[in-house]
C-alpha positions as CSV (number, residue, x, y, z in Angstrom):
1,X,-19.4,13.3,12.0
2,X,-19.3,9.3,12.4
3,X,-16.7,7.0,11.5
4,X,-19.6,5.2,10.0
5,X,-19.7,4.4,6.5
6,X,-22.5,4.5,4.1
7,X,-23.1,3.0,1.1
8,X,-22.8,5.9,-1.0
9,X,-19.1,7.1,1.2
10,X,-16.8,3.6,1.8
11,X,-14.2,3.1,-0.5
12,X,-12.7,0.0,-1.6
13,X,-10.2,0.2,0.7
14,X,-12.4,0.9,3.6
15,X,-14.3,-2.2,2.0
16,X,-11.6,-4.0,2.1
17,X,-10.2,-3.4,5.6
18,X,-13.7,-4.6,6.9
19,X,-13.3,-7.6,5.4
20,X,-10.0,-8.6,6.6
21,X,-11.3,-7.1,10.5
22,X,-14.0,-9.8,9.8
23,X,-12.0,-12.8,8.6
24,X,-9.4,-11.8,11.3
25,X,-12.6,-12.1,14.0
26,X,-13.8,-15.6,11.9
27,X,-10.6,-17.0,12.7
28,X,-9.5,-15.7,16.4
29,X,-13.3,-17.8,17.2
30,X,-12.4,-20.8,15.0
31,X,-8.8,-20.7,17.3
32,X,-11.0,-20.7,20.4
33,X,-13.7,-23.0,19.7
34,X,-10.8,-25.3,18.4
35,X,-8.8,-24.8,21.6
36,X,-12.1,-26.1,23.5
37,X,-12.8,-29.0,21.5
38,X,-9.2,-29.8,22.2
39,X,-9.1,-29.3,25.9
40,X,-12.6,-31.6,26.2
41,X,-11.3,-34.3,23.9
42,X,-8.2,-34.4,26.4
43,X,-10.2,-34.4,29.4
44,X,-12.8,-37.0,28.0
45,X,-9.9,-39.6,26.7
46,X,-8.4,-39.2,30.2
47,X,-11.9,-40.0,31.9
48,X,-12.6,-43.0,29.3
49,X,-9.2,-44.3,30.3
50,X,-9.7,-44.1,34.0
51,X,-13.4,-45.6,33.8
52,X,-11.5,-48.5,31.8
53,X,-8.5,-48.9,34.7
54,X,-11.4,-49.1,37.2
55,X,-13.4,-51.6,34.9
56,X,-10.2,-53.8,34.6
57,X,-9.6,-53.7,38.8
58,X,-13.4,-54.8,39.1
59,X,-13.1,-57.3,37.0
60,X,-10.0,-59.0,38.6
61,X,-11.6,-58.2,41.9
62,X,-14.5,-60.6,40.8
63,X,-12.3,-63.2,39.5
64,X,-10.6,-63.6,42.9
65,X,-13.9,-63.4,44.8
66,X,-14.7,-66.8,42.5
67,X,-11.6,-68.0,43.2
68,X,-11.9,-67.5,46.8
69,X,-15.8,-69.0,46.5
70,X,-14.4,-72.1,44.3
71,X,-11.6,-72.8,47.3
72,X,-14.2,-72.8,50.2
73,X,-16.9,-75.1,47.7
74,X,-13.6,-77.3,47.5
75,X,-12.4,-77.4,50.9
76,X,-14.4,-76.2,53.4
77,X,-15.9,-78.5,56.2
78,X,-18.6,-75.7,57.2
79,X,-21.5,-76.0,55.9
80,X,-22.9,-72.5,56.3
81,X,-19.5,-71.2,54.8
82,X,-20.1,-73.5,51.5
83,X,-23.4,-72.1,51.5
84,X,-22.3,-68.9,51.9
85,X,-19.9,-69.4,48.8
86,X,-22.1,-70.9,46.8
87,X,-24.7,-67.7,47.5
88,X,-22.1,-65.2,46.3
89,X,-21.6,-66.6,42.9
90,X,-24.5,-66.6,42.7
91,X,-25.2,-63.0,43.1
92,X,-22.4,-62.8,40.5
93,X,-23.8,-64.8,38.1
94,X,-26.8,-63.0,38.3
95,X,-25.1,-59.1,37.2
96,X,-24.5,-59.4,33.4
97,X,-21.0,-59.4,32.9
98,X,-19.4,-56.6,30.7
99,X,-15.7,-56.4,29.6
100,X,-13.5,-53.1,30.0
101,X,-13.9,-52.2,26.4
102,X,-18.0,-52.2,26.9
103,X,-17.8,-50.5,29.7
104,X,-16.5,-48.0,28.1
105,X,-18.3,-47.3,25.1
């Protein structure tokens, strides 16, 4: 014979037990699928913050390249060097600039 019930043989106890196996089951997946969503929100906040450390160096990397074009406008003798300068804030000028924050939305 099977450990099957039928509608016409489970008791209300059997009943019963079936329902807490099911609720127990419910909430050992809500535990996991919680665990994940936990684990990726980690992982994510960790890549955001990363993406805006490397946003921040970039953007003081392009600060000192202007700097460093703005001393050789100023004081260079060479014209080709001047040139040169002026030509790479201008290629500067032309990428639309975005702070950290945007970046990283």
């Amino acid at each position: 014979m099977s450990d099957r019930h039928t509608v016409d043989t489970i008791t209300s106890d059997a009943l019963d037990a079936l329902y807490e196996q099911i609720d127990a089951a419910q909430q050992t997946e809500l535990a996991r699928q919680l665990a994940t969503c936990d684990k990726a929100f980690a992982s994510a906040t960790i890549r955001a913050a990363r993406a805006e450390a490397r946003a921040e160096q970039a953007e003081a990397a392009i600060d000192r390249v202007r700097r460093l074009c703005d001393l050789t406008i100023g004081a260079s003798v060479r014209v080709q060097a001047v040139q040169q300068a002026r030509d790479t804030l201008a290629a500067l000028d032309e990428q639309p600039q975005q702070s950290a924050a945007q970046v990283c939305e």
